[in-house]
C-alpha positions in Angstrom: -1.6 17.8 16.2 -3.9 14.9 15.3 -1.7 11.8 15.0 -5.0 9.7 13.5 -3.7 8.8 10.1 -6.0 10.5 7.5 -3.6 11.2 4.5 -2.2 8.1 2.3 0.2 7.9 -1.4 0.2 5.2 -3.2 2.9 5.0 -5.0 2.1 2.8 -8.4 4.6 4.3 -10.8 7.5 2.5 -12.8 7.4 0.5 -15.8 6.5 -3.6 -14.2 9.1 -4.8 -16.6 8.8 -8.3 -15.1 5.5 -8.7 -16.2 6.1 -7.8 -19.9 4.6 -8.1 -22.0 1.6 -7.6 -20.1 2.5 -4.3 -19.3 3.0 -3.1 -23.0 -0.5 -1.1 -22.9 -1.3 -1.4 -19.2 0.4 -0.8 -15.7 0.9 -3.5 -13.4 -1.2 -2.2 -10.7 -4.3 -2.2 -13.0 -3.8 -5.8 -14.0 -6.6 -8.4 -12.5 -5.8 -10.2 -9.3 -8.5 -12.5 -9.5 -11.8 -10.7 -10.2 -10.3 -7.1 -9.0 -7.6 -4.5 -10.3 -4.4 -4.8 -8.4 -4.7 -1.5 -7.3 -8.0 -1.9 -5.3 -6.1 -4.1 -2.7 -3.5 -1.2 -1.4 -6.6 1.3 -1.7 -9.0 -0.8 0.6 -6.0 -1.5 2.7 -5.9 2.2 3.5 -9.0 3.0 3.7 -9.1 0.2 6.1 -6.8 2.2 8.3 -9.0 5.2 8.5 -7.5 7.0 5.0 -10.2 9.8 3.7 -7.7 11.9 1.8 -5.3 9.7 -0.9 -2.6 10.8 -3.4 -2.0 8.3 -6.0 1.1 8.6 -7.9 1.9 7.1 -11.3 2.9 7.3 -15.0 1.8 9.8 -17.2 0.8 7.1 -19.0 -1.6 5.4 -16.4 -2.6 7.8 -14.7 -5.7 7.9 -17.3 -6.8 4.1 -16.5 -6.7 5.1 -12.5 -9.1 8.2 -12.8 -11.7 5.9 -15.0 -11.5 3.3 -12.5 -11.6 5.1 -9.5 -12.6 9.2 -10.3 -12.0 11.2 -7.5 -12.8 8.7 -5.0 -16.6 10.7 -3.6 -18.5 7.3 -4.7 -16.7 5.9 -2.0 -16.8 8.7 0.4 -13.2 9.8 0.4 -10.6 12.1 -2.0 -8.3 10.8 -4.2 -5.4 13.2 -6.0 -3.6 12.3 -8.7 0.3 13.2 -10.0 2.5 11.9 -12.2 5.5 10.5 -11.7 7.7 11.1 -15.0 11.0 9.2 -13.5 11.0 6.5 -11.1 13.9 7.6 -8.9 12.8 5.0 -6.0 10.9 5.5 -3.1 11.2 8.4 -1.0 10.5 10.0 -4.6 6.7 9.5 -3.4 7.1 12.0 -0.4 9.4 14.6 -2.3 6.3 14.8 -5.1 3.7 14.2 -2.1 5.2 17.5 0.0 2.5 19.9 -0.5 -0.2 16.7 0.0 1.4 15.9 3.0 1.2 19.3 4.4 1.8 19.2 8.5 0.0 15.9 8.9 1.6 12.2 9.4 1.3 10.2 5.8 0.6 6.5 5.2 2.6 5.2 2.0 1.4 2.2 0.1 3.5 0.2 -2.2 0.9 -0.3 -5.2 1.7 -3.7 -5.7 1.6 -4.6 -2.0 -1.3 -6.8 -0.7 -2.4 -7.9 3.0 -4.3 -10.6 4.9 -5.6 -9.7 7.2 -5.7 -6.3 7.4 -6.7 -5.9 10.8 -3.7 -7.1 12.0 -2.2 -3.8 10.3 -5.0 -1.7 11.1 -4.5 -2.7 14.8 -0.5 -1.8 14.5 -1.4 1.8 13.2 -4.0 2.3 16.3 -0.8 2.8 18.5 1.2 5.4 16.1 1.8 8.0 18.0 4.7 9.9 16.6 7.6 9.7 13.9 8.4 6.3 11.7 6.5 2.7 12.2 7.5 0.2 9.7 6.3 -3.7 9.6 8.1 -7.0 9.2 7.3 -10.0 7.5 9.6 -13.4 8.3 10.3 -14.8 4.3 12.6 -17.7 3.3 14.7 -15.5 0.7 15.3 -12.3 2.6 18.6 -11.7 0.3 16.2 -10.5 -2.3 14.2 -7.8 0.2 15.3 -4.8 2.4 15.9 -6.6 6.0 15.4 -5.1 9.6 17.4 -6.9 12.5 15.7 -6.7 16.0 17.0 -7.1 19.5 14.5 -9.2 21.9 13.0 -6.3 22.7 11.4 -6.3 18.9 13.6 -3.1 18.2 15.3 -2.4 15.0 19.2 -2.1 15.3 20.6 -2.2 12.0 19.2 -2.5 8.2 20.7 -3.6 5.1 19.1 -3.6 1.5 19.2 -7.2 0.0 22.1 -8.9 2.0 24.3 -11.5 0.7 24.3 -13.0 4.3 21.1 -12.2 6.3 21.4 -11.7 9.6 17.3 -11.6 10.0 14.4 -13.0 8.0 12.4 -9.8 8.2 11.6 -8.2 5.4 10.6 -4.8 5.4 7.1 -4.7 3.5 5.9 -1.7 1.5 3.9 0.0 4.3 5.2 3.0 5.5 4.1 5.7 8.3 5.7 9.0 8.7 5.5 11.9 10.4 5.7 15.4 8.1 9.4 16.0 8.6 9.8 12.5 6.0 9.2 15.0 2.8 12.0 17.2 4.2 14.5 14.0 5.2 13.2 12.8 1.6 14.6 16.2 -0.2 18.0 15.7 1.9 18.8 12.2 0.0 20.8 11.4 -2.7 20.5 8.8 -4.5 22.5 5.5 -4.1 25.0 3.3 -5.9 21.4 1.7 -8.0 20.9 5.4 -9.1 17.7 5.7 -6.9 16.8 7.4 -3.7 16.5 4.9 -1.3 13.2 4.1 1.5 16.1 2.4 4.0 18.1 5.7 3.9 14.4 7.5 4.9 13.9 4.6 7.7 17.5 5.3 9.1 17.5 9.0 9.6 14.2 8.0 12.1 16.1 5.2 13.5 19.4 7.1 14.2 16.6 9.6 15.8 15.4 6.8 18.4 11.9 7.6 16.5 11.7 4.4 14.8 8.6 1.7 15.9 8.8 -1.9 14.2 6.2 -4.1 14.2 6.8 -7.8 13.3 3.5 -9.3 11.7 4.3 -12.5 12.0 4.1 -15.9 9.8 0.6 -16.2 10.4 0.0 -13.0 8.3 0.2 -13.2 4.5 2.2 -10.7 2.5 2.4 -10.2 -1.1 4.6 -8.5 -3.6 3.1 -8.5 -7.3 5.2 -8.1 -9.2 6.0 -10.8 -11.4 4.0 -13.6 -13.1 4.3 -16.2 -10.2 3.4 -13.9 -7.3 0.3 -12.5 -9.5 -0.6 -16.1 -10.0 -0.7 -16.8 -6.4 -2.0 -13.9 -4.9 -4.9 -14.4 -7.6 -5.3 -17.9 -6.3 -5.0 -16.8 -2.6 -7.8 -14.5 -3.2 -9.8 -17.1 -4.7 -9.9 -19.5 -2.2 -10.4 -17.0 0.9 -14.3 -16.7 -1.2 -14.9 -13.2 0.7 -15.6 -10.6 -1.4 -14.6 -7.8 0.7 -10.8 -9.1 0.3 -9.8 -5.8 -1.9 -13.0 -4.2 -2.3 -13.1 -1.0 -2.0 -17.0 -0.9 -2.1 -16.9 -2.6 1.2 -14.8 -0.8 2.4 -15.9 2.1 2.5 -19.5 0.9 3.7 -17.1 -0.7 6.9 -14.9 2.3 7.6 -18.4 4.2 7.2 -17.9 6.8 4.4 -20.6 5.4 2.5 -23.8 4.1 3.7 -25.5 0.9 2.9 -28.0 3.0 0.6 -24.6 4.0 -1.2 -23.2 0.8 -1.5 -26.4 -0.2 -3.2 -26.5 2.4 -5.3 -22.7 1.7 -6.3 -23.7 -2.1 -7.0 -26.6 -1.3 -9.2 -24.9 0.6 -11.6 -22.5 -2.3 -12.4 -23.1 -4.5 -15.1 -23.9 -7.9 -14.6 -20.5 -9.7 -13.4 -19.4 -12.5 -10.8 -17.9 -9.1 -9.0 -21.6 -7.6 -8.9 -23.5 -11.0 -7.7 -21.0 -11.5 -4.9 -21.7 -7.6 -4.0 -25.1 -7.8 -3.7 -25.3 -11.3 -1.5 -22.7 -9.2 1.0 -25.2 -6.6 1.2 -28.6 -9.4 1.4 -26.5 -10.7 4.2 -26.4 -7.4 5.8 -30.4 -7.6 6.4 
């Protein structure tokens, strides 16, 4: 088998009750993050990584919003699926609805409020996937409130515990997650945990306990957000700002970088926006490309 990555879900379900009441009318992950929907950041991330072929799972009620905003994904060169998600029972819920996407290849899962910088550093990571689970680190100052990974000094994971009163480690485990296609099977086998939901650590163990478990530590030089409340929107927005680069979340660029589209496409794609600060930044990327 082919362990290139070329199947990714995004899982962008649940109700982003933190950021009431702006999502009343509107999921989180189509909210703005500076001039682009949230969503476009975990889409160009994987597509970054090599992704053709994407499942995107969400509400019933959202799911709408996501096929006007992104169709099924041929202006950028690649397939995107869409299914709904009527409960959010947690995680591993993406892989259990993802089963038949996922098929007999390895799967990439996205957290849809999860954004990266710089994405290299991950794409680099999942060059070396080989086989069975890789998960990545991120060193944060409150790791009571994440899922944490301790390592020996050989960088290997030894023991994981969901949100612990007295952390052992300062890794957080981010929302990036590759799998082999035994995960929809280990997903089916869960049940679901004293918070009532299935539970991405249980998933991560049954690799670990089967010595198939890779962790990569990205490091504090890497920046890591999770969007989902009004601060961490604020400053991702700002982050994004400042770093003046256009390509940070686009998904026009990338797919003219990972090469599904041609630059004759991309101009094509900027021409039939309307005129916007989104738009004039696209078409100095591609005068620069001359």
């Amino acid at each position: 088998m082919n362990n290139q990555i070329k199947k990714g879900i995004i899982l962008a379900g649940g109700k982003g009750t933190r950021l009431y009441p702006c999502t009343k009318v509107v999921g989180k992950p189509l909210l703005p993050v500076y001039d682009k929907p949230l969503i476009c950041y975990p889409l160009s991330t994987l597509m970054a990584m090599g992704v053709e072929d994407v499942l995107l799972i969400s509400t019933e009620r959202d799911l709408p919003g996501f096929k006007e905003l992104l169709g099924d994904g041929s202006d950028y060169g690649i397939k995107i699926s869409y299914k709904i998600q009527t409960i959010a029972k947690g995680i591993p819920d993406a892989f259990v609805l993802g089963e038949e996407f996922i098929g007999d290849d390895n799967v990439v899962l996205l957290l849809g409020d999860n954004i990266f910088d710089p994405v290299n550093k991950v794409v680099e990571a999942v060059k070396n996937y080989k086989s069975g689970s890789l998960i990545f680190g991120f060193p944060v100052t409150d790791p009571e409130l994440f899922g944490v990974a301790e390592v020996d000094a050989d960088g290997n994971v030894t023991n994981m515990v969901e949100k612990p009163k007295e952390p052992k480690s300062d890794l957080a485990i981010i929302g990036l997650y590759i799998f082999d296609k035994k995960v929809a099977s280990v997903a089916k086998k869960l049940t679901p945990s004293g918070r009532g939901e299935l539970e991405i650590l249980h998933v991560i163990q049954h690799y670990l306990d089967s010595k198939d478990l890779k962790f990569v530590n990205l490091g504090s030089s890497f920046n890591w957000f999770d969007a989902g409340n009004p601060d961490s929107m604020l400053e991702v927005s700002t982050f994004a700002a400042s770093k003046d680069d256009v390509s940070f979340g686009s998904v026009e660029t990338a797919a003219y970088k990972s090469n599904t589209i041609d630059k004759s496409q991309l101009v094509k794609l900027v021409t039939s926006m309307p005129t916007c600060m989104y738009k004039a930044k696209l078409e100095a990327y591609i005068e620069a490309l001359d």
